[in-house]
N, C-alpha and C positions, 0 to 999 in steps of 0.2 A: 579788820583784823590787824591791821597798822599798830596797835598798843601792844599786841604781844610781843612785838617786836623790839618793843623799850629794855632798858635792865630790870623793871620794876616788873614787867611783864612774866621776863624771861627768869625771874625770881619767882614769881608769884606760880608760876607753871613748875619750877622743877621743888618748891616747898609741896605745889596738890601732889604730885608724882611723888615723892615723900613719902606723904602721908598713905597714899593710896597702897605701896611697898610695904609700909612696916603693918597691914591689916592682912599679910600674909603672913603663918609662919607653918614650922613640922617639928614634930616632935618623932625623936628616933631614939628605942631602947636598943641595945646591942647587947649581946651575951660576949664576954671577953674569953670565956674562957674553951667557945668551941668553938668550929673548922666553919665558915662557910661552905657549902656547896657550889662545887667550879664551875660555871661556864666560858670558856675559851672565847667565845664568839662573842659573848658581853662587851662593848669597848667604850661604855657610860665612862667618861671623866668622875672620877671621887672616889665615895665612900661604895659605893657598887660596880668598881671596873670588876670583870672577871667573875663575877657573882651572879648566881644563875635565880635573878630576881622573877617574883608573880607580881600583879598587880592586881588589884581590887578598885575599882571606878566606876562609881556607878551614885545615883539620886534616890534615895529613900523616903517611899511618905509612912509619917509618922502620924499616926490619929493621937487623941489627948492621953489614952490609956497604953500607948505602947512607950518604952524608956528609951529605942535607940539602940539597945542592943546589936550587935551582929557577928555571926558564925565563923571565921576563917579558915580554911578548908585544911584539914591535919597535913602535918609532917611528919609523921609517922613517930616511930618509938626516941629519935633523938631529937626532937624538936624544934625550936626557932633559932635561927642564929641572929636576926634583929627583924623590926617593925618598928614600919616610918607610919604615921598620919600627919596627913598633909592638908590643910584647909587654904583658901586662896582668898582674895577679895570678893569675885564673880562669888564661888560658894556662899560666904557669908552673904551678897546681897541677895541672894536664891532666897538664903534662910531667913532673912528680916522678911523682904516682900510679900514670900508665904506663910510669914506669920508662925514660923518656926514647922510649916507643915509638908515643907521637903526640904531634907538633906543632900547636900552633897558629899559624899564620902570616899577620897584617897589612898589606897592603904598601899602600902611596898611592902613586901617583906620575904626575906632571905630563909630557906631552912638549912640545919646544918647535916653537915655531911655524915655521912654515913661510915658507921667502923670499916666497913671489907671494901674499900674504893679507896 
């Protein structure tokens, strides 16, 4: 283990960490023009401090004849106030290895607040 320890090493390691980083990413729609729904108790650093976030995380199999689809549980009559999907490296290697025949699926997302609150 003595060569990791080189520059060329300690190059060659933070270029795979590189690479391995940018095979993550999230894609996040946001509605500008309505209220999130508060929670107080939220204290997530970002784009969700104080935002009374759901999560969705869970592996899905897919047989050849199903598309991937999936249900997100309502917000009632005002809607989303944003959705993140979020895929990682581990995910993507789940889905190469099973030959695209389990998903892994991340969802965030915020509803918005409600008129009489």
């Amino acid at each position: 283990m003595a060569h990791t320890k080189t520059p060329a090493g300690m190059a060659l390691m933070a270029l795979a960490f590189a690479a391995i980083q940018s095979c993550s990413y999230s894609i996040k729609v946001a509605n500008q023009s309505g209220t999130a729904q508060p929670d107080p108790m939220n204290r997530e650093m970002g784009f969700y401090n104080g935002k009374e976030v759901k999560v969705i995380d869970t592996v899905v199999n897919l047989s050849l004849l199903q598309n991937g689809a999936m249900v997100i549980p309502d917000c009632g009559r005002c809607g989303f106030h944003s959705v993140e999907y979020k895929i990682t490296f581990g995910a993507m290697l789940r889905n190469t290895f099973t030959f695209g025949k389990r998903k892994s699926i991340k969802v965030k997302y915020v509803c918005t607040k409600t008129l009489n609150q």
